[in-house]
Backbone as CSV, one residue per row, in Angstrom:
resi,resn,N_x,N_y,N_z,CA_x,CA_y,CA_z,C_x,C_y,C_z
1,UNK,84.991,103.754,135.434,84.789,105.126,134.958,85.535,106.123,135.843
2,UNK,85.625,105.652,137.372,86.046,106.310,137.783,87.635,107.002,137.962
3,UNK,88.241,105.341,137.688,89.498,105.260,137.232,89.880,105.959,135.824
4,UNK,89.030,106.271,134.670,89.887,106.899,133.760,89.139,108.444,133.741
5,UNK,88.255,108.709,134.380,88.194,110.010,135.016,89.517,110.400,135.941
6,UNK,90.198,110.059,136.926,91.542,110.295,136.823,92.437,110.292,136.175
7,UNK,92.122,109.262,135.634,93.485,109.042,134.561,93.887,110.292,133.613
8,UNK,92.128,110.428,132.905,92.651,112.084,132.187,92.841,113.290,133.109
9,UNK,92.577,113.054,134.161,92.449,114.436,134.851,93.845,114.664,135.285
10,UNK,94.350,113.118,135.424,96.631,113.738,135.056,96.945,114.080,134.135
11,UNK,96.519,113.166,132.689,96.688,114.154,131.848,96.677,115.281,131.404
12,UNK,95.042,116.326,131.547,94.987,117.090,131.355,96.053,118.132,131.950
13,UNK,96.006,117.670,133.412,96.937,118.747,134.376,98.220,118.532,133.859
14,UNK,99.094,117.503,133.784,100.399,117.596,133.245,101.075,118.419,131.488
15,UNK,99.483,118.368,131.246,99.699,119.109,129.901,99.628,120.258,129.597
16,UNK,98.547,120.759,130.803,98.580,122.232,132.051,100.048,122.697,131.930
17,UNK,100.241,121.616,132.602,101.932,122.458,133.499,103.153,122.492,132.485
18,UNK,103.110,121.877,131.377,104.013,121.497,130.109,103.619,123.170,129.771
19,UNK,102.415,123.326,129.064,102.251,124.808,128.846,102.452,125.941,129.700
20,UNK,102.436,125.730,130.557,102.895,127.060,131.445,104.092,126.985,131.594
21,UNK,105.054,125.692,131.633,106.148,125.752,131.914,107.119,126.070,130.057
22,UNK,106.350,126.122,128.953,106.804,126.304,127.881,106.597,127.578,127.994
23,UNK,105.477,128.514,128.391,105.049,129.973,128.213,106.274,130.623,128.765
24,UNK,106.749,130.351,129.887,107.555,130.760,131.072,109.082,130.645,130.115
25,UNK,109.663,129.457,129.834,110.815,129.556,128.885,110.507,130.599,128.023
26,UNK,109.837,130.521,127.053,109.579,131.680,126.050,109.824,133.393,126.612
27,UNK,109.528,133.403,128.131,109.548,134.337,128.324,111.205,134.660,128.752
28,UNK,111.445,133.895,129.323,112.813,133.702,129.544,113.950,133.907,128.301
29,UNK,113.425,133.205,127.699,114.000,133.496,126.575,114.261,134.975,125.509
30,UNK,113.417,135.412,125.935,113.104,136.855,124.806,113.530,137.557,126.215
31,UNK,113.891,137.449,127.297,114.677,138.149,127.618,115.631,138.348,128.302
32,UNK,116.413,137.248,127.359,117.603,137.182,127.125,118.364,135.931,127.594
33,UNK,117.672,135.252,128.065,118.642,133.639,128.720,118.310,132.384,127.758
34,UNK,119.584,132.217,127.148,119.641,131.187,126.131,119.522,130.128,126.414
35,UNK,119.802,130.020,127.596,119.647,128.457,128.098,117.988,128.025,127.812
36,UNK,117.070,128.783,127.981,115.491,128.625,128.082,115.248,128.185,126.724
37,UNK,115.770,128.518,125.280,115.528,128.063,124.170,116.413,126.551,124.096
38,UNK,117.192,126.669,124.619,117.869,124.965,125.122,117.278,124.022,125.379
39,UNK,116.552,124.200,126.415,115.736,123.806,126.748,114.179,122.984,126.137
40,UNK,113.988,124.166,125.667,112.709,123.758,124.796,113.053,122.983,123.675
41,UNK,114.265,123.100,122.952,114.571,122.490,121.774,114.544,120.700,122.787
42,UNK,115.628,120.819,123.299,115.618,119.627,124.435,114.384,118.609,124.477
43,UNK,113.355,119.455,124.539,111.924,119.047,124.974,111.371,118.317,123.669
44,UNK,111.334,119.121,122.661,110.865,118.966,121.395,111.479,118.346,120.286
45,UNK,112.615,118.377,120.248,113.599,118.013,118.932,113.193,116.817,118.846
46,UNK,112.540,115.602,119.602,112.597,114.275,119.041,111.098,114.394,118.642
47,UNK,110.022,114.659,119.308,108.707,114.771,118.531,108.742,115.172,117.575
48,UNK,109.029,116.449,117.187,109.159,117.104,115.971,109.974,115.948,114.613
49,UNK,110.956,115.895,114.962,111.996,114.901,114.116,111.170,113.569,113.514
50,UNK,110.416,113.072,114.706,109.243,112.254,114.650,108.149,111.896,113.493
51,UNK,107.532,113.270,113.714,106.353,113.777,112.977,106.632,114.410,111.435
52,UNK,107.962,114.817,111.596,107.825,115.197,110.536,108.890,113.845,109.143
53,UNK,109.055,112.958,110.010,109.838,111.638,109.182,108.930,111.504,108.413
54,UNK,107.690,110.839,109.505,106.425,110.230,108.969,105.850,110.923,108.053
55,UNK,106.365,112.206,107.858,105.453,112.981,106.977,106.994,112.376,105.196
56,UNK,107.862,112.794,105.459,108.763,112.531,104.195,109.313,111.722,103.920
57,UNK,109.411,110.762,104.653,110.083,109.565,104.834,111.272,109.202,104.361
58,UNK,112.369,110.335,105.005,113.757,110.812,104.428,114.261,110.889,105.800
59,UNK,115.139,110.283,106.202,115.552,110.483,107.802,117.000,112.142,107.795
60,UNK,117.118,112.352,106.553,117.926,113.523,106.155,117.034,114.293,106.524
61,UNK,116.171,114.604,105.207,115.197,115.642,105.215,114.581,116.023,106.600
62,UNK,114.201,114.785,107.067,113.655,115.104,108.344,114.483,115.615,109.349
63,UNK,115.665,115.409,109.459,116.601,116.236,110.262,116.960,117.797,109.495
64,UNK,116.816,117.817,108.773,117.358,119.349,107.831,115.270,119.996,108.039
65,UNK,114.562,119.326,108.037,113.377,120.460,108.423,112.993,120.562,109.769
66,UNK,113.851,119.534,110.280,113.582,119.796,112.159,114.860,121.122,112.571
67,UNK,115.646,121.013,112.029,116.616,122.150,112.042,116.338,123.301,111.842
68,UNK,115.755,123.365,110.575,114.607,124.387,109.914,113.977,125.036,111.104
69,UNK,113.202,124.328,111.310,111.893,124.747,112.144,112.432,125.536,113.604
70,UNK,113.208,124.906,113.984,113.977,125.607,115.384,114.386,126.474,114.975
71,UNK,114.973,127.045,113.809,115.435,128.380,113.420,114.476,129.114,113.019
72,UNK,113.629,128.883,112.555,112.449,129.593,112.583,111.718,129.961,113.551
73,UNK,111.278,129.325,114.378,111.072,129.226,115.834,111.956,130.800,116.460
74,UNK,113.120,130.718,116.495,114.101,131.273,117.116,114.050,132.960,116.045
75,UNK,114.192,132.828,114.684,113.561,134.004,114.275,112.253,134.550,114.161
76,UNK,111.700,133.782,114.702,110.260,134.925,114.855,109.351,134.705,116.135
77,UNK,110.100,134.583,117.389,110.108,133.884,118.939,109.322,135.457,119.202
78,UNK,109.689,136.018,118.955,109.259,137.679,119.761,107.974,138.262,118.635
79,UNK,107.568,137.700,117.758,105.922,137.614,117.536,105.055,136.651,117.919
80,UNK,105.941,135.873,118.776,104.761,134.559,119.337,103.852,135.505,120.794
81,UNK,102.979,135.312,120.286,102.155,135.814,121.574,100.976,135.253,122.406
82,UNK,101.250,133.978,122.541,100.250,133.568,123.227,99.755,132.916,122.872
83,UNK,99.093,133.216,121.924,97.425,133.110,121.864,97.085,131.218,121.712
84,UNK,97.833,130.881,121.178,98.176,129.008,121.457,98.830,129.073,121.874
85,UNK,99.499,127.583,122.205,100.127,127.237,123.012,101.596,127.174,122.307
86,UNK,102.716,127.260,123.108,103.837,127.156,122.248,104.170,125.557,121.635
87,UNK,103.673,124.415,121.816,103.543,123.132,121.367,102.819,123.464,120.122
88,UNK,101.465,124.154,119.897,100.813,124.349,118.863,101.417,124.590,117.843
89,UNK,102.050,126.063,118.229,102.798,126.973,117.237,103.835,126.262,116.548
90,UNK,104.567,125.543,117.820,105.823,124.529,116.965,105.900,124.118,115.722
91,UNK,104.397,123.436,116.489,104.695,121.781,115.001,103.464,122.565,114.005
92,UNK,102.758,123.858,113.945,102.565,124.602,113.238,103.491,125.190,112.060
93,UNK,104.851,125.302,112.856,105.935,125.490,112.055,106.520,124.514,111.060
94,UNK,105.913,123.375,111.947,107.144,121.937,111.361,106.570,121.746,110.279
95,UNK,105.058,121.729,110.580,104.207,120.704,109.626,104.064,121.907,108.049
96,UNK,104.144,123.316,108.199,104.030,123.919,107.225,105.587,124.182,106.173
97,UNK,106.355,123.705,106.952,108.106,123.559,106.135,107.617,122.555,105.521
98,UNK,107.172,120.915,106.276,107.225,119.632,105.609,106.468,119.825,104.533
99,UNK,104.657,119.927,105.182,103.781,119.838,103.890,104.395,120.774,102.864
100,UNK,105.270,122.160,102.745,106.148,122.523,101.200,107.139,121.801,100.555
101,UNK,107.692,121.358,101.292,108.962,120.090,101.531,108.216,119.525,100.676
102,UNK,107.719,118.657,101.015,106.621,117.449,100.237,106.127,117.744,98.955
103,UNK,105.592,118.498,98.591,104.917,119.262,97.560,106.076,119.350,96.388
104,UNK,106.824,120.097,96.702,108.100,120.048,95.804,108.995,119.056,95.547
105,UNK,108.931,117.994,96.329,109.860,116.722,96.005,108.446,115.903,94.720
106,UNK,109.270,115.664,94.086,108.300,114.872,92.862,107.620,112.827,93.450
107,UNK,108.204,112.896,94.447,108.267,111.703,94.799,108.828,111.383,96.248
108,UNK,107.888,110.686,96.747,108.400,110.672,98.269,108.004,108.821,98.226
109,UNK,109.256,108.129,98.804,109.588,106.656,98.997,109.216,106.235,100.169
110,UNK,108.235,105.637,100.752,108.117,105.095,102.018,108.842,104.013,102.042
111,UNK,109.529,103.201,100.678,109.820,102.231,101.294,111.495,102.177,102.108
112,UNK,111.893,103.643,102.275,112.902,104.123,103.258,113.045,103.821,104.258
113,UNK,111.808,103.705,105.130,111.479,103.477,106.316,112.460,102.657,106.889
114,UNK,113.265,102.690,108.248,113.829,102.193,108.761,112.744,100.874,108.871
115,UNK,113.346,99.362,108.156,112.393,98.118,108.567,112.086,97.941,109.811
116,UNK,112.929,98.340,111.449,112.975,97.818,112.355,111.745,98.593,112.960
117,UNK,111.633,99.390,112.622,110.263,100.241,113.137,108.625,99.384,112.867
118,UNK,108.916,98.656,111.575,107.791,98.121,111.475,107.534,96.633,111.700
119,UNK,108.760,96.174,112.179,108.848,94.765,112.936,107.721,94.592,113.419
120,UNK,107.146,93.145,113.212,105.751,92.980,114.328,106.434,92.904,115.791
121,UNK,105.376,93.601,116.266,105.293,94.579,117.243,105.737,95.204,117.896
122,UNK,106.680,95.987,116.855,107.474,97.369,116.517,106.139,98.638,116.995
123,UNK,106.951,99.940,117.098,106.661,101.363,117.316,105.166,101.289,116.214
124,UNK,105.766,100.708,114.935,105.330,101.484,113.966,103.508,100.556,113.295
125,UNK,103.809,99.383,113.757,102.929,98.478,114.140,101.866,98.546,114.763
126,UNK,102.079,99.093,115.949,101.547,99.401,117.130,100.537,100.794,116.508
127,UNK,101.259,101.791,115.809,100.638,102.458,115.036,99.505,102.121,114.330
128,UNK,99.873,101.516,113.645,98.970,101.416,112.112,97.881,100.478,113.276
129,UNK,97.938,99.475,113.937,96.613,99.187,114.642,95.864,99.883,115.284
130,UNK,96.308,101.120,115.615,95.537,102.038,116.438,94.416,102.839,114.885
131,UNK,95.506,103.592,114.121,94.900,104.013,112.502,93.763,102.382,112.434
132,UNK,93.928,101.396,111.968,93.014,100.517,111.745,92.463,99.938,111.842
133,UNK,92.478,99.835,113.271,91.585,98.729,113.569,89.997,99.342,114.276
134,UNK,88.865,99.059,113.650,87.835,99.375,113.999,86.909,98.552,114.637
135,UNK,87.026,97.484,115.048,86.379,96.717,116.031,85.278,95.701,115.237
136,UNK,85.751,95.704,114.017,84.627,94.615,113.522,85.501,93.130,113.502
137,UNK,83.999,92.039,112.864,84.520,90.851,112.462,86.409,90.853,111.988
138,UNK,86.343,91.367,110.794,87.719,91.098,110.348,88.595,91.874,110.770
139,UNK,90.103,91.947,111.353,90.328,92.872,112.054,91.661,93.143,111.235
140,UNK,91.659,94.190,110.597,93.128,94.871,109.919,94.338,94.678,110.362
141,UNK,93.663,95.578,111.753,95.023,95.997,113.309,95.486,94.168,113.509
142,UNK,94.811,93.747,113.311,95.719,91.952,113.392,96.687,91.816,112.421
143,UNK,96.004,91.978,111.000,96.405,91.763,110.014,97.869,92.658,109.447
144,UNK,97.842,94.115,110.490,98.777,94.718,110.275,100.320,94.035,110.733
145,UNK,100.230,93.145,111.771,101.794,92.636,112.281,102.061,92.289,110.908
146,UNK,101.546,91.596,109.951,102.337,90.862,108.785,103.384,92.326,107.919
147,UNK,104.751,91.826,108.123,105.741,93.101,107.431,105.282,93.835,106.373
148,UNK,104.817,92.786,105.083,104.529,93.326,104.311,103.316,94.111,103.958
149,UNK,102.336,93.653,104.847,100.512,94.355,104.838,101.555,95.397,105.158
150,UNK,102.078,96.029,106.145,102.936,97.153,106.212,103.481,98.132,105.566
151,UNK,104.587,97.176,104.709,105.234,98.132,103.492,104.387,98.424,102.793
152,UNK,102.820,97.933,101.976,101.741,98.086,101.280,101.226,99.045,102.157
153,UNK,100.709,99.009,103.343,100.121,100.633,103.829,101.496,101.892,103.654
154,UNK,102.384,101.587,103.862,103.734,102.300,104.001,103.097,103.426,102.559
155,UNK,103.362,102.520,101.390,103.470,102.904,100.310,102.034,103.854,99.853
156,UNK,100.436,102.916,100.296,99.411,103.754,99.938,99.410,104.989,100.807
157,UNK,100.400,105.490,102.446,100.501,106.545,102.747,101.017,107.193,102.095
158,UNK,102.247,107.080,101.308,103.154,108.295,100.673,102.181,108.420,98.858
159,UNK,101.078,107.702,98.893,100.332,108.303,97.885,99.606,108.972,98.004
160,UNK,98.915,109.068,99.417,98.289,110.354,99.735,98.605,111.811,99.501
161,UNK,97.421,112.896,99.847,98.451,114.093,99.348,98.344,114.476,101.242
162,UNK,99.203,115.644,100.958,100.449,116.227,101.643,98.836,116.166,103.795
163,UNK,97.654,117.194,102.938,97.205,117.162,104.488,96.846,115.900,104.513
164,UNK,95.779,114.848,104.168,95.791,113.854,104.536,96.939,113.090,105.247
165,UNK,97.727,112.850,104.816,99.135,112.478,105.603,99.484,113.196,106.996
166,UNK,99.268,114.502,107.040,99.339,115.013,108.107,98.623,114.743,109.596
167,UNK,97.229,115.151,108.905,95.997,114.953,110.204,96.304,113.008,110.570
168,UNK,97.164,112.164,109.796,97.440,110.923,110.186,98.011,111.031,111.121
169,UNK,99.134,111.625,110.386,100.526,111.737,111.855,100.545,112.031,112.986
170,UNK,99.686,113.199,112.804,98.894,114.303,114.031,98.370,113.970,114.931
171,UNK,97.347,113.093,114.153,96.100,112.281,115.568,96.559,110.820,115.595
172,UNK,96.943,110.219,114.868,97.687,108.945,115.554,99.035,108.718,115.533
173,UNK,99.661,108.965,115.150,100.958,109.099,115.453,101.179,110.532,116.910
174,UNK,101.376,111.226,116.597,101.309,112.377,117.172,100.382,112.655,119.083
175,UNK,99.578,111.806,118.619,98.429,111.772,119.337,96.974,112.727,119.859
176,UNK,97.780,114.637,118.857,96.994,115.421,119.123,95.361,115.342,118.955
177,UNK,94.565,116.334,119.761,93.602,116.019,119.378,92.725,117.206,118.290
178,UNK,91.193,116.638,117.990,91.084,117.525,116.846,90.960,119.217,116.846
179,UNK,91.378,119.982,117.996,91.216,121.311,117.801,92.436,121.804,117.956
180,UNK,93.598,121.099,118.235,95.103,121.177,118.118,95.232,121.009,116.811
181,UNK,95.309,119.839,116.073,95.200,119.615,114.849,94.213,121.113,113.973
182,UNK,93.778,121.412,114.162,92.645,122.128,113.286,94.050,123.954,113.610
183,UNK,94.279,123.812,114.389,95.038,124.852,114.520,96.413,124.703,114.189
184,UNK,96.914,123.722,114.542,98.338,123.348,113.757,98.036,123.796,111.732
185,UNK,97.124,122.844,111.188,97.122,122.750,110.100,96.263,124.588,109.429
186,UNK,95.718,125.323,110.445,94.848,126.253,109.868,93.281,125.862,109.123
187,UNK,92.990,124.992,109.740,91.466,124.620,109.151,90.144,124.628,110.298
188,UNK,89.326,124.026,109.666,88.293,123.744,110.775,88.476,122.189,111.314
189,UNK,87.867,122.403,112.806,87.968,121.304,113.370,87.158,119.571,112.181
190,UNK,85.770,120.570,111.806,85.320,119.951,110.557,85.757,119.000,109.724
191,UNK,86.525,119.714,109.318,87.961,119.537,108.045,88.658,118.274,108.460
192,UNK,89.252,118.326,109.581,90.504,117.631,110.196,89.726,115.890,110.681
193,UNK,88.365,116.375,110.608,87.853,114.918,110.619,87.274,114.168,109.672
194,UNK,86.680,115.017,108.839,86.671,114.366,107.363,87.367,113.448,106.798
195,UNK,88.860,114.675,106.892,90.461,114.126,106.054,90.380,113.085,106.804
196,UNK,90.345,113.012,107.956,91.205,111.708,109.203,90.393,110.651,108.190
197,UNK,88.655,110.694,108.479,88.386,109.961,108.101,88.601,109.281,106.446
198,UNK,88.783,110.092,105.304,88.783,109.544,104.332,90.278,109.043,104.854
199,UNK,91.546,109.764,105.319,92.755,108.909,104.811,92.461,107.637,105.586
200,UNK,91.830,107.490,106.617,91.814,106.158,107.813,91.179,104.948,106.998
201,UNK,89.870,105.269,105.989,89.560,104.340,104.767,89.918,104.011,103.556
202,UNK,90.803,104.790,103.480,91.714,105.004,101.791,92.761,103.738,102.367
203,UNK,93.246,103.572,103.813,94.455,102.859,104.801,93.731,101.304,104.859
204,UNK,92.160,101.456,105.189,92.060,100.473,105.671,91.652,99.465,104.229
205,UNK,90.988,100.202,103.224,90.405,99.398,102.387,91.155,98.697,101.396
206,UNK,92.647,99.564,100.856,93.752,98.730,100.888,94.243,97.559,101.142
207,UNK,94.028,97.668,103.018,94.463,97.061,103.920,93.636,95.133,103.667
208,UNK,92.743,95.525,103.654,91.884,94.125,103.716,91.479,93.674,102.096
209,UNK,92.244,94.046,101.363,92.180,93.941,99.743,93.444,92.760,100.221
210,UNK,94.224,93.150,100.570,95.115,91.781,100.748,95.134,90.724,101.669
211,UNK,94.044,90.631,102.675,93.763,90.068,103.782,93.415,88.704,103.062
């Protein structure tokens, strides 16, 4: 106990100093040193790019709304004020381009997915056991190395609608937690666990239909 009582207490602090050291660019930035928005893009461009794949599963799209979003970012930098964190606000930005993104495409293909991601015990693998596996007798998160149990969750994700998919990405992919999430998306913390939970059983019950 005592050991992961430290353990978060680096976390917390390094995530401390990420925000103060993002507040500080921002400030830098608005007045007037470009390098400080360099920077931050630097920091962010691959999370973002990340989060928002998983959300369209278009490795285009996902580069044309991570592009997006930094320009947005960059036009409306001098109404950011605080009040979250500039990580918040970001993928506040990202996730409200994608989830419209999404909405308007008639059809979104998971089976795009770069395969190598979901290689057993691939990035993406590693994922979906964290999303499924709940600690009983039969265990999903096992059942997930098989490629195809994969492409079959792949596919019942991109049938979800737009927030469900999100609060996925968010809290397991993403890793945020639920009052980041609740503020990224504009809801209640409430909300963001509900969704988790119905999309996490909509994933798993799928999941062991083919087991």
């Amino acid at each position: 106990m005592r050991f992961l009582g430290l353990f978060w207490g680096i976390v917390v602090t390094e995530a401390a100093k990420i925000s103060i050291e993002d507040a500080a660019l921002v400030e830098r930035y608005k007045a007037g040193d470009s390098t400080a928005m360099e920077r931050l893009i630097l920091r962010y461009q691959q999370r973002i790019y990340n989060a928002v794949y998983r959300m369209c599963a278009n490795p285009d799209d996902a580069a044309e709304l991570t592009q997006d979003t930094f320009v947005k970012v960059i036009e409306n930098i001098d109404g950011f004020g605080g009040r979250s964190s500039f990580y918040t606000w970001l993928f506040r930005i990202a996730m409200n381009l994608t989830i419209n993104h999404c909405k308007r495409k008639a059809r979104i293909d998971f089976g795009s997915f770069d395969a190598e991601q979901f290689r057993p015990g691939g990035e993406g693998v590693s994922a979906l056991k964290e999303i499924l596996c709940d600690g009983r007798a039969v265990g999903p998160g096992e059942a997930a190395e098989n490629t195809e149990l994969c492409r079959l969750v792949l596919r019942e994700l991109g049938r979800m609608d737009e927030m469900h998919r999100a609060v996925l990405v968010l809290r397991d992919i993403e890793g945020m937690d639920y009052a980041q999430i609740a503020a990224v998306l504009d809801v209640e913390v409430g909300t963001v666990k509900s969704r988790l939970s119905r999309a996490r059983n909509t994933l798993r019950r799928m999941l062991e239909s083919h087991i």
